[in-house]
Backbone as a printed PyTorch tensor [residue, N CA C, xyz], in Angstrom:
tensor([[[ 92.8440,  64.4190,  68.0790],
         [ 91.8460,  65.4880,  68.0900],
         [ 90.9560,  65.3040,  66.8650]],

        [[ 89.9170,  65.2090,  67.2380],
         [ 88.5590,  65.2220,  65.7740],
         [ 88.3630,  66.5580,  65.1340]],

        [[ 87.2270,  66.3370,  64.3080],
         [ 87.4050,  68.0190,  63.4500],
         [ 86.2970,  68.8700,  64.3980]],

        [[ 86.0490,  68.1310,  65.3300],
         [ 84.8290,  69.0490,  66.7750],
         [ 85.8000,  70.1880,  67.2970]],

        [[ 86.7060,  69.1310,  67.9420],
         [ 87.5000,  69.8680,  69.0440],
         [ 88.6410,  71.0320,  68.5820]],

        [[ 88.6840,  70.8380,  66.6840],
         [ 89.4020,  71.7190,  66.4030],
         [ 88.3410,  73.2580,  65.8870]],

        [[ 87.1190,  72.7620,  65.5370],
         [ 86.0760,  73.6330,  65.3270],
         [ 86.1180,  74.6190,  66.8370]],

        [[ 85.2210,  73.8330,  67.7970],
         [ 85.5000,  74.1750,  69.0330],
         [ 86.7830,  75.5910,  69.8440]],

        [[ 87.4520,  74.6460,  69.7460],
         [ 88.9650,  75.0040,  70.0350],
         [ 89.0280,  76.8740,  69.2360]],

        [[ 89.1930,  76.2660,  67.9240],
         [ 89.3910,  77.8640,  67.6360],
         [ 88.0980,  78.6740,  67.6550]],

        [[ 86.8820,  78.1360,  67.6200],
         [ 85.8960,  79.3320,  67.9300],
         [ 85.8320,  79.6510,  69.5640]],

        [[ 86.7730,  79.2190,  70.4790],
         [ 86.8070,  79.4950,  71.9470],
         [ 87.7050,  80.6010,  71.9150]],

        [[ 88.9380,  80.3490,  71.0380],
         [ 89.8550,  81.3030,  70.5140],
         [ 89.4810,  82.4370,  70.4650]],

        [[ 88.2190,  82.4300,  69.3590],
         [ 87.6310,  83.8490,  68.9490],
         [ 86.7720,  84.5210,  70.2360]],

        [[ 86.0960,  83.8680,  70.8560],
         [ 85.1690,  84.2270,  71.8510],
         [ 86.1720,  85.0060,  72.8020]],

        [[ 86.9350,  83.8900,  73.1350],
         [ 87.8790,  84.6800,  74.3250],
         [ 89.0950,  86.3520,  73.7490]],

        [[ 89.1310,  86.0910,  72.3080],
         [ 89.8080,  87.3440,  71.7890],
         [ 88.5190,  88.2210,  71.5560]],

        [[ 87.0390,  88.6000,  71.2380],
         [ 86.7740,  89.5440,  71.3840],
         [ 86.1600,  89.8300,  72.9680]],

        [[ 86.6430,  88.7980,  73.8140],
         [ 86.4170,  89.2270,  75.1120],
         [ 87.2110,  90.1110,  75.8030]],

        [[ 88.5830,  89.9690,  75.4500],
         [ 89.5670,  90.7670,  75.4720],
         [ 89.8930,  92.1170,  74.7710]],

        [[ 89.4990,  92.1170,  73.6080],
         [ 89.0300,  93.6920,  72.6950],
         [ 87.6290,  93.9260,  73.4880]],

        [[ 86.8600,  93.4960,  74.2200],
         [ 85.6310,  94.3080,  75.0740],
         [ 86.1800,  94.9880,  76.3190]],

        [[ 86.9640,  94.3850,  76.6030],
         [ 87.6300,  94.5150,  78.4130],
         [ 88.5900,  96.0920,  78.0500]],

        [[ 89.6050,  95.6990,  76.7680],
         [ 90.3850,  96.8480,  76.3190],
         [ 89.5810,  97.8950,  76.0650]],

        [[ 88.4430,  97.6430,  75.3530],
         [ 87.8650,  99.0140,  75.2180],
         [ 86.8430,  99.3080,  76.1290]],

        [[ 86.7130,  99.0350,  77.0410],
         [ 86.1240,  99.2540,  78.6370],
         [ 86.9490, 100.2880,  79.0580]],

        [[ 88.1510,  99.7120,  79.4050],
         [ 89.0230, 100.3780,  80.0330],
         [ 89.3730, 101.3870,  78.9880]],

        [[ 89.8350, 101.8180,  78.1020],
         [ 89.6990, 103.0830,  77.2290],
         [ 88.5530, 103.8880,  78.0930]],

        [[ 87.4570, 103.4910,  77.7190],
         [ 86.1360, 104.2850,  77.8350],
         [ 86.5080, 104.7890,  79.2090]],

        [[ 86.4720, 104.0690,  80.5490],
         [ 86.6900, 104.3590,  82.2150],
         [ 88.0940, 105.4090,  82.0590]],

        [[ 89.0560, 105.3430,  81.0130],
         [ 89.8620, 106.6850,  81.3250],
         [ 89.8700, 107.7250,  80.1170]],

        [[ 88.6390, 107.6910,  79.5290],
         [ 87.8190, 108.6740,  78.8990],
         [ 88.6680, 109.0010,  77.6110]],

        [[ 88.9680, 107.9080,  77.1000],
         [ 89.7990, 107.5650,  75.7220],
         [ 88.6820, 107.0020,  74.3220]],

        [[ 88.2930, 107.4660,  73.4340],
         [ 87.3610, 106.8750,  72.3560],
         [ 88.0020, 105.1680,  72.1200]],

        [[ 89.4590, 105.5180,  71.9140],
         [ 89.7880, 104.3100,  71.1110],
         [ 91.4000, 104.6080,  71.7050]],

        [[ 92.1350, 103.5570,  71.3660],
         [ 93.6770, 103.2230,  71.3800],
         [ 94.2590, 104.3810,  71.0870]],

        [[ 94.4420, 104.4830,  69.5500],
         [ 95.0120, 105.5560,  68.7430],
         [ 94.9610, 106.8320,  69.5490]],

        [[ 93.7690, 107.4560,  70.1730],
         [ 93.8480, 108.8650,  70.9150],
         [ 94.8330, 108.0750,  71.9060]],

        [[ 94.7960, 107.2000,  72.9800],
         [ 94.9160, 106.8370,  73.6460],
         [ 96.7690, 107.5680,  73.9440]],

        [[ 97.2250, 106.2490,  72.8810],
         [ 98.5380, 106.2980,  72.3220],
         [ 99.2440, 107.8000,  72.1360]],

        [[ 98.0310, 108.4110,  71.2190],
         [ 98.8020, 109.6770,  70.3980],
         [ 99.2540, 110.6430,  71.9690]],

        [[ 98.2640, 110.7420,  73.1300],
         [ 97.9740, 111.4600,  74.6690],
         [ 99.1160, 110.8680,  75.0660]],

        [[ 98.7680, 109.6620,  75.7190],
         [100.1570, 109.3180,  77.0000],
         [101.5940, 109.1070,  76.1770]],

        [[101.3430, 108.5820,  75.0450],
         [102.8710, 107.7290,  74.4860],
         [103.8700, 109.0570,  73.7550]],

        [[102.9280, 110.2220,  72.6220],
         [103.4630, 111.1470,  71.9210],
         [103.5560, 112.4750,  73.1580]],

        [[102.5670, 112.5000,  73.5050],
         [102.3710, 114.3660,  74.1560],
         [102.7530, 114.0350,  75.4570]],

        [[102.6770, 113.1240,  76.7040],
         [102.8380, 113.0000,  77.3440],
         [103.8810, 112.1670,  77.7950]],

        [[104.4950, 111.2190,  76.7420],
         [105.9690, 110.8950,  76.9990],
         [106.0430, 109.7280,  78.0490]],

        [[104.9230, 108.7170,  78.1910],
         [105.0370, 107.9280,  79.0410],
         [105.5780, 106.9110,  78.8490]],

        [[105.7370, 106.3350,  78.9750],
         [107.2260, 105.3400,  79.2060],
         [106.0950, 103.6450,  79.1480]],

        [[106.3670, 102.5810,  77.7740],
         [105.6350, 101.4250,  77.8310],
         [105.5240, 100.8000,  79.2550]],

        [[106.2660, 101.0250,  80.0090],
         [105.4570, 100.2490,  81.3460],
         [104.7250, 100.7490,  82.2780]],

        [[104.5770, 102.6590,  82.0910],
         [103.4310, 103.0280,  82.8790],
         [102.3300, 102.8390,  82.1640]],

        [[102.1830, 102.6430,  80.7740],
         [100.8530, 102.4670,  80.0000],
         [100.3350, 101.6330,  80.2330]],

        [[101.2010, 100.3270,  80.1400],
         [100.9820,  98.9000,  80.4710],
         [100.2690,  98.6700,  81.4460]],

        [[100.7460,  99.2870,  82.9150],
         [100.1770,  99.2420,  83.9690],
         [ 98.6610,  99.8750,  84.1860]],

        [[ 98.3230, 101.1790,  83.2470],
         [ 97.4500, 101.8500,  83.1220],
         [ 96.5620, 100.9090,  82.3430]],

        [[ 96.5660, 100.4540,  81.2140],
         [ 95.5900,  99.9810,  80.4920],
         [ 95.4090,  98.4530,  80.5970]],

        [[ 96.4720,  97.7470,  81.7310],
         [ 96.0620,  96.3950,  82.2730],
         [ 96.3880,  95.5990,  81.2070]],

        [[ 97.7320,  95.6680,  80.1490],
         [ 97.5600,  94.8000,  79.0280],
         [ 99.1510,  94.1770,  78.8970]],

        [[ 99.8230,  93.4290,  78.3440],
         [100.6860,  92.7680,  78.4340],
         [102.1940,  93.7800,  77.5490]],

        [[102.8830,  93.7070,  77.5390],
         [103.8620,  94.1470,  76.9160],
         [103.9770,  94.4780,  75.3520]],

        [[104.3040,  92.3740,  74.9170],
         [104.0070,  92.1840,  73.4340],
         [102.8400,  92.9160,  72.6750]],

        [[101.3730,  93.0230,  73.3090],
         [100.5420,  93.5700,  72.8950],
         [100.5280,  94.7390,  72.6690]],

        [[101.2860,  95.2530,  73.2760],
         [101.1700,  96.6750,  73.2820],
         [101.8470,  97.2260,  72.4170]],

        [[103.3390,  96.6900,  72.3070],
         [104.3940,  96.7800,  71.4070],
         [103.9630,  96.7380,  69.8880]],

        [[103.1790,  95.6800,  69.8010],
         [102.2990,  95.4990,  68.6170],
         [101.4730,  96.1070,  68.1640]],

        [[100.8030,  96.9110,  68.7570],
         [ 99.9150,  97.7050,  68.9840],
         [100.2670,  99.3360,  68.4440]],

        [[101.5340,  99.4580,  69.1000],
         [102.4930, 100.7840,  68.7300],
         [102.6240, 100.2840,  67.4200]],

        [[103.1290,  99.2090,  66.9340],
         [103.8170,  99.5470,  65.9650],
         [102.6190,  99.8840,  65.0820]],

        [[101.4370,  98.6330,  64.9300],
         [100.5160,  98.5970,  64.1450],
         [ 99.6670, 100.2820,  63.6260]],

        [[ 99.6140, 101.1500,  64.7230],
         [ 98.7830, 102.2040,  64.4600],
         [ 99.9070, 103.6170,  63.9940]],

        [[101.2800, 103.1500,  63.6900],
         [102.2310, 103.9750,  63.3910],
         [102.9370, 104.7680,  64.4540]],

        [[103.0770, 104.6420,  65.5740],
         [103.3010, 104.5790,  66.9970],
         [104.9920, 104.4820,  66.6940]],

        [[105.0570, 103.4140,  66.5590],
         [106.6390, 103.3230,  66.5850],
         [106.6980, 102.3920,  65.7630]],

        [[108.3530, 101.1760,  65.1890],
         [108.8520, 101.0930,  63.9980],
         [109.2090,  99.6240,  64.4110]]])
């Protein structure tokens, strides 16, 4: 691999990760959420939903999400 394809390579990285933070916060917006954090604090604290109906709701993978909890003080 040359120093192109590693230039390349990780700026495809980046493109395709804030394509994915656009899509996530699409879908926020379509179920009338500002951001994650409300998101989280609604279904996960007050409403008690369970990581795989969220999952299913917000179209996102497990690990991410998990990460996600922990990151915004969600869980530990």
């Amino acid at each position: 691999m040359d120093e192109e394809d590693g230039y390349f390579g990780e700026r495809g990285r980046r493109v395709q990760a804030v394509s994915w933070q656009a899509r996530r916060a699409a879908r926020l917006a379509e179920l009338g959420f500002p951001d994650l954090a409300v998101y989280l604090q609604r279904r996960h604290v007050e409403q008690g939903w369970p990581i795989k109906r969220m999952r299913a709701e917000l179209r996102v993978g497990r690990r991410w999400l998990l990460a996600e909890l922990a990151r915004l003080g969600f869980r530990q």
